[in-house]
N, C-alpha and C positions, 0 to 999 in steps of 0.2 A: 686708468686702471690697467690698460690692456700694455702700458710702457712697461708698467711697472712689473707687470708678471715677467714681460720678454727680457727684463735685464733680471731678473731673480733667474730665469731658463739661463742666460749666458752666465752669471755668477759660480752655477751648479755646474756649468760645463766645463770650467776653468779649472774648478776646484775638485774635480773628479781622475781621480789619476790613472794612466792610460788612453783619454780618449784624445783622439787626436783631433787637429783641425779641419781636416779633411771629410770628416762626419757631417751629416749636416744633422742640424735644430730642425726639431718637431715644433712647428707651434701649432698650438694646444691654445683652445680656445677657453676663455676666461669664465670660473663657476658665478653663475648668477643663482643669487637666492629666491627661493622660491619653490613652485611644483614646477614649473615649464623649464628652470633652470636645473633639476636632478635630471632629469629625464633625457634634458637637450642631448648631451654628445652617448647619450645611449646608442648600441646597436643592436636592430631586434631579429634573432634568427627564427626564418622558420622551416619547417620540414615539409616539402612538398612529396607527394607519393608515400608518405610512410605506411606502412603494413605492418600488423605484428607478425611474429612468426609462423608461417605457414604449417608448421607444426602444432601449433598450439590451438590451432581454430578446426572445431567440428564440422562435419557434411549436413547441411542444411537436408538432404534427403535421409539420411540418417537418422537426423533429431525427430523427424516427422514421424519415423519409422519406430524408433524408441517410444513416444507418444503414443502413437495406435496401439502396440503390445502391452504398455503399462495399463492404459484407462481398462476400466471397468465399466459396466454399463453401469449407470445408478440409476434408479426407478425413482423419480420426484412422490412422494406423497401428501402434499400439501406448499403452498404457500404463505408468506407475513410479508406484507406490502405495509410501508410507510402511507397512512393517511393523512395522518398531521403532523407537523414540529417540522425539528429539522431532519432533513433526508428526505423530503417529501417526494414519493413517486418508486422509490427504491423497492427493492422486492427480492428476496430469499427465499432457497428453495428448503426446504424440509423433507427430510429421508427418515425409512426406517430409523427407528433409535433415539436417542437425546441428543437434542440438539440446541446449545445453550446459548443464552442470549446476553452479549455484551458490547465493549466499545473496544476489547485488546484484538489480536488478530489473529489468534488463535479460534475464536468465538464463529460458529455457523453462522447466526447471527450476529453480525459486525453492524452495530450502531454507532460510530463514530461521525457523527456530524455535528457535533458541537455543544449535544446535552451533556454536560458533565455530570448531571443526578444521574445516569447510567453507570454503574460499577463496571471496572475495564473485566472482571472476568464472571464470571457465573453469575449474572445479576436476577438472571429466570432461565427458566430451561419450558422447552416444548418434547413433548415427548410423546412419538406415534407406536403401537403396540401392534403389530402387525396380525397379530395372535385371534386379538380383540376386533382389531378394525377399528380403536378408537386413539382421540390424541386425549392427550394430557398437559396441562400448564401448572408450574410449581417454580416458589419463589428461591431464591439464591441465600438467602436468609440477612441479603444486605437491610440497611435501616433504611434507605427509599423504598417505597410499598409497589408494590405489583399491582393493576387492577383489571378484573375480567369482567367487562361491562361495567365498568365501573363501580364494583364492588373488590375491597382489598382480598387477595389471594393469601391464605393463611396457612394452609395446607394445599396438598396438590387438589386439582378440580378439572374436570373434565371438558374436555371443547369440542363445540359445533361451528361446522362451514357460518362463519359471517360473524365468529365474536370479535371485539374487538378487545384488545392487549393497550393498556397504558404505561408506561416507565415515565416518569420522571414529566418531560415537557413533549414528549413522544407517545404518538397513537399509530399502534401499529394493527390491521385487519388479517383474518385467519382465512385463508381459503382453503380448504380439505378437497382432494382430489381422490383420496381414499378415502374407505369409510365400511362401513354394515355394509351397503348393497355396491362394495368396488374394493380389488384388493387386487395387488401383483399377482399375490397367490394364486388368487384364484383363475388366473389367465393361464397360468403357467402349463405348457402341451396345447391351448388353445388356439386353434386358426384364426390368424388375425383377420383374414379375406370373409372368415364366414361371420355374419354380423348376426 
């Protein structure tokens, strides 16, 4: 095979007008079929030291700084710890407000560990009432049912530190850090030092 390509190279060289004798023949090693035969007379470049442009990259003390000024403090008033299914051990914080429960990523509560009975958006909502000092549980109006202690949530219904929330193949536990006798509010101007 490998004559036969060298006189097809000398063929093409003859019959090529302009090139003189004095040139020399590339030989050019013969394609083998196959993966190891595309590959073989490959040549692989790589780029050592590359950088993008020094322009285009931000100050790591910068971003940190940008960071600090944005956040807010956010006051936790409650937790939903995965007890059963899947996600087990996982835990959410719950703030003033609604705060809804599903599998998309927009969702406070991100349940995405592989129950697909979870609707990706509003599938339940938790809701702390800072006003009141009480939480609230209410379903998304999907067709998987909501259950607070195991009874189906049909309208909204009220929660205590230690209920437990079911969706689908997921049990999730309520820990309330607010409540009647504990509220941000009521801190607020309060000496932390003095107990």
């Amino acid at each position: 095979m490998a004559d036969e390509v060298a006189s097809e190279v000398e063929r093409v060289r003859k019959s090529e007008p302009g090139q003189s004798e004095s040139e020399p023949i590339v030989n050019v090693a013969p394609v083998v079929a196959g993966r190891a035969g595309r590959s073989a007379g490959r040549v692989k470049t790589r780029m050592l030291g590359f950088q993008p442009d020094a322009a285009g990259q931000k100050d790591v003390f910068e971003e940190t700084a940008e960071k600090a000024a944005k956040s807010e403090v956010s006051f936790p008033a409650g937790w939903i710890v995965v007890v059963a299914g899947p996600g087990r051990g996982s835990s959410f914080t719950l703030h003033n407000g609604v705060s809804q429960i599903g599998r998309g990523e927009e969702q406070t509560v991100r349940l995405d560990f592989g129950d697909t009975s979870i609707s990706r958006k509003n599938h339940a909502a938790v809701a702390y009432d800072d006003e009141q000092g009480k939480f609230f549980l209410g379903h998304g109006g999907k067709s998987n049912l909501v259950r607070l202690n195991g009874r189906p949530v049909l309208s909204t219904e009220e929660m205590t530190d230690g209920d437990q929330i079911r969706i689908g193949e997921t049990t999730l536990k309520f820990v309330a850090l607010c409540g009647e006798d504990f509220t941000w509010k009521s801190t607020e101007g309060a000496d932390p030092t003095n107990d």
